[in-house]
Each structure stands twice: as C-alpha cells, then as structure tokens.
C-alpha positions, -999 to +999 in steps of 0.1 A: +299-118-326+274-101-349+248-075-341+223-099-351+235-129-330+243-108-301+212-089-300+196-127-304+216-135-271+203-107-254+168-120-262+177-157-254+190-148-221+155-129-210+133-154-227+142-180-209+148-171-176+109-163-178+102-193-201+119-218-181+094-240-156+107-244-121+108-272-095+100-266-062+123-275-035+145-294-062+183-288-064+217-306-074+240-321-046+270-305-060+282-285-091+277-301-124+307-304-144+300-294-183+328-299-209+318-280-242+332-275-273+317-246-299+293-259-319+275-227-337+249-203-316+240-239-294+280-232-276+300-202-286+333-202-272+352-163-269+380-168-247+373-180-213+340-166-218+314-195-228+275-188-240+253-201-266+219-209-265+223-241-243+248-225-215+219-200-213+194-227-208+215-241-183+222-214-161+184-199-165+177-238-154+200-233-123+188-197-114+160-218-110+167-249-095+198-243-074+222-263-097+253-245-109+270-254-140+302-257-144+312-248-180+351-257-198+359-256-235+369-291-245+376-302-287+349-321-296+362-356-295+378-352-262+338-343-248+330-374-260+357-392-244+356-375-208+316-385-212+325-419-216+351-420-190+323-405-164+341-373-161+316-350-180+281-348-162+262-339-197+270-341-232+251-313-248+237-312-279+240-342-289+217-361-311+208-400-300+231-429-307+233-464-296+269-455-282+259-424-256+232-446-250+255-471-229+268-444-209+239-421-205+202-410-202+194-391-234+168-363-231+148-349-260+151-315-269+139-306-305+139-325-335+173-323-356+185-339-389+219-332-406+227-324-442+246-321-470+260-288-470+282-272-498+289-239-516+264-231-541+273-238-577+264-257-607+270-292-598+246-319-604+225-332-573+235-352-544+203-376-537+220-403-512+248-407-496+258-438-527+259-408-550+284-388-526+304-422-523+305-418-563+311-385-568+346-392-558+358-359-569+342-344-539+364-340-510+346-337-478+349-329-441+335-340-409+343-325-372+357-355-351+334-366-322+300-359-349+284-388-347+246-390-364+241-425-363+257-457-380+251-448-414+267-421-408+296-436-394+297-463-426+295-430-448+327-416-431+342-454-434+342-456-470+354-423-477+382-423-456+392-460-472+389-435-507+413-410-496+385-380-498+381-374-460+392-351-439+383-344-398+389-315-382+388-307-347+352-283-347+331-264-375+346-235-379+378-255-393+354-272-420+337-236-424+375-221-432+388-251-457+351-247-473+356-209-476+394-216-492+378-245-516+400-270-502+368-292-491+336-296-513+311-308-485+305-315-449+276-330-431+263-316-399+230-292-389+232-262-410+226-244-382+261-253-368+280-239-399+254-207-403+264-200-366+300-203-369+303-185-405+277-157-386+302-154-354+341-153-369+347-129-393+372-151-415+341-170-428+313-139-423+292-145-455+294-179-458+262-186-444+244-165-476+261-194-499+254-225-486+236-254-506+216-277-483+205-312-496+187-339-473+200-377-476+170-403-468+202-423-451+200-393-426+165-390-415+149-369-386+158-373-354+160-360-317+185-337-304+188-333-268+210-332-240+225-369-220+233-369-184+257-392-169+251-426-158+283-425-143+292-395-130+255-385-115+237-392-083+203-408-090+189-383-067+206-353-098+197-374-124+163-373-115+165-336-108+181-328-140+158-351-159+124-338-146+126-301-155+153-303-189+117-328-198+091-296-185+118-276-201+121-292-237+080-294-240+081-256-230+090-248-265+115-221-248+148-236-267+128-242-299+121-201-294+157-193-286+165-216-322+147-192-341+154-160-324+193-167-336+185-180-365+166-173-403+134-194-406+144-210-440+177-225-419+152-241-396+128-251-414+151-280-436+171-291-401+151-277-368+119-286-355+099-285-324+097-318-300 
C-alpha cells in the first residue's frame, strides 16, 4: 500500500468512528457474515488482512452498534452467488440492479456511474457504447460478477458474440493486461482501477494514464450496500437498515472517498447521495 493510501486509511479509520451516528440500544442478534472481494480503496485485500473504506465503515458501525462483522475474501462472481444463495448477509458496494433487487434490500450510499476507461493515446473518441461495438479493434475487459445494469449486460453480450471480450476474476487482472497492452478498455468506476493500480506495485503508475469517457447508455446511479432478504432477521435488517441510512446522509463515506482519492477521479464517477 502507498504512503498516500495508507495515510488516507489512517484518516478514514478516525473519521469515521467520530463521523458515524449511533443507535441507542440497537444491536445484531448474531455476527454478520460478509464475503468481499477487492474492489480498489472500497475493499483492499493483503493476505488475511481485509480493510478498505467500507470494512472501516462497517466495523466503526459495529463499535457502535454492537454488530460484528464478519469479513472473508471471496472472487467476485462467487459474492454474488453466495448472496443469492442467502449465504452472504451484505453485498457491498454494489450499485442497484433489478437482479439483487430479488434477493435483497438495497441501501443508498453515494451516487456512482461507471466509464469507459483506457490508456491515454491518440485514438478517436468513444461517444456510446454502438461506437465501442464498432470499433471492433478494441479488445476489452470486464471483472465477472460487475453488473451496472442491463445495458450493460447487452454491451458485454455482443462483444463476447464478436470474440473482443475478456472476464477476469477482479480489477487488478484488467489493471495488469491493460498495463501489458493485451486489453484496450474496461468499464467500471475509475475509482476501482486508480485504487488497485495505486495499491500493487505491478501496475503503480497506471492511474496517471488513464483516459476516462462517459457513455449516456451508462448514466448516474446509486451505489450502496444490500442486505439479505434471506439470510437476515427482520429485527437485523431493520437494525442494519436504520443507521447504514443515518450513516449514508452523514456524508462520512462521501469524506472517506475523497480522502483516498484525487478530486478530478471523483468528480467524473463519485458524488454525494
């Protein structure tokens, strides 16, 4: 981890255990199970050692409340599938879809909306995602168990049937075949990718060259955290969903956003609630 992203931790850590709103009386009936996989400064995974700014959140929350968390590295698509399956309590962060929707309560965190991202260079602008479809000289990679909605998925549809995608198992394996020029694009938060090429040194740099272009096709939306209809008591989902409510019009995880990262990331992909 970098000076800069660890002293950001640091910060993170001590911000919100003051920032964080409490609930009197309130706490979970048992521990709460929380499969994770890396996903930039939100989850960093080092070892068997798991932090980020959501863990943080979490156990500042449970300081708090008198919930612990249970954290386990997971890939990515296997968090999605233990979520469905009722063994993950919460699926954090995870944007909205009609999908999680069927299997759990979605709380709003901050405002999020993925992009285009590539290396800097000469070529001509991407404008929407029929362009990319065109541009079939592009080759392009998405992490497996990303989902930002059904255009989205249609996009990843059409260039599989074209023989130009590629799915790897979390961001830094896109943030490695971008370095080696094996992959011309990918589409997720930039703040994933920054985080990832800021916190392994076989892609440290990467996050100075990146080219970020919006797609209409992939508006703003809400990023957040789902709890499990499944797996949860109403009595903890109530619990859970009354202060991660208090804590996401705090503005505290907005703060711990840009304390880990540069305001020009956040301004094209992060915004408050």
């Amino acid at each position: 981890m970098t000076d800069f992203y660890f002293s950001a931790w640091r910060r993170t850590v001590a911000v919100l255990a003051l920032a964080l709103p409490s609930l009197a009386g309130a706490q979970c009936s048992r521990d709460i199970q929380v499969p994770v996989s890396a996903i930039g400064a939100s989850v960093v995974v080092n070892g068997a050692s798991i932090g980020g700014i959501y863990p943080d959140l979490l156990r500042s929350m449970g300081t708090r409340l008198g919930c612990n968390f249970i954290f386990t590295a997971v890939p990515r698509a296997r968090l999605e599938a233990m979520f469905e399956a009722g063994k993950a309590d919460l699926l954090m962060p995870a944007s909205s879809t009609l999908r999680r929707d069927q299997h759990g309560l979605f709380i709003p965190m901050l405002g999020s909306r993925p992009l285009l991202i590539s290396l800097q260079g000469a070529r001509a602008p991407i404008n929407t995602m029929q362009e990319l479809i065109e541009r079939r000289e592009l080759r392009v990679a998405l992490v497996r168990g990303y989902d930002y909605g059904a255009p989205y998925q249609a996009l990843a549809k059409e260039l599989s049937s074209q023989g130009r995608l590629f799915y790897e198992v979390d961001a830094l394996s896109v943030a490695r075949l971008m370095q080696s020029g094996f992959i011309d694009a990918t589409i997720m938060a930039p703040t994933i990718l920054a985080g990832v090429a800021q916190n392994d040194a076989r892609v440290y740099g990467l996050a100075d060259r990146l080219r970020l272009e919006a797609l209409p096709e992939l508006p703003w939306g809400m990023s957040g955290i789902y709890l499990s209809r499944k797996s949860l008591t109403a009595e903890d989902q109530a619990t859970l969903r009354d202060l991660l409510e208090k804590t996401g019009r705090s503005g505290s995880l907005m703060d711990a956003f840009q304390r880990h990262h540069r305001q020009e990331l956040l301004s094209l992909s992060i915004r408050p609630r």
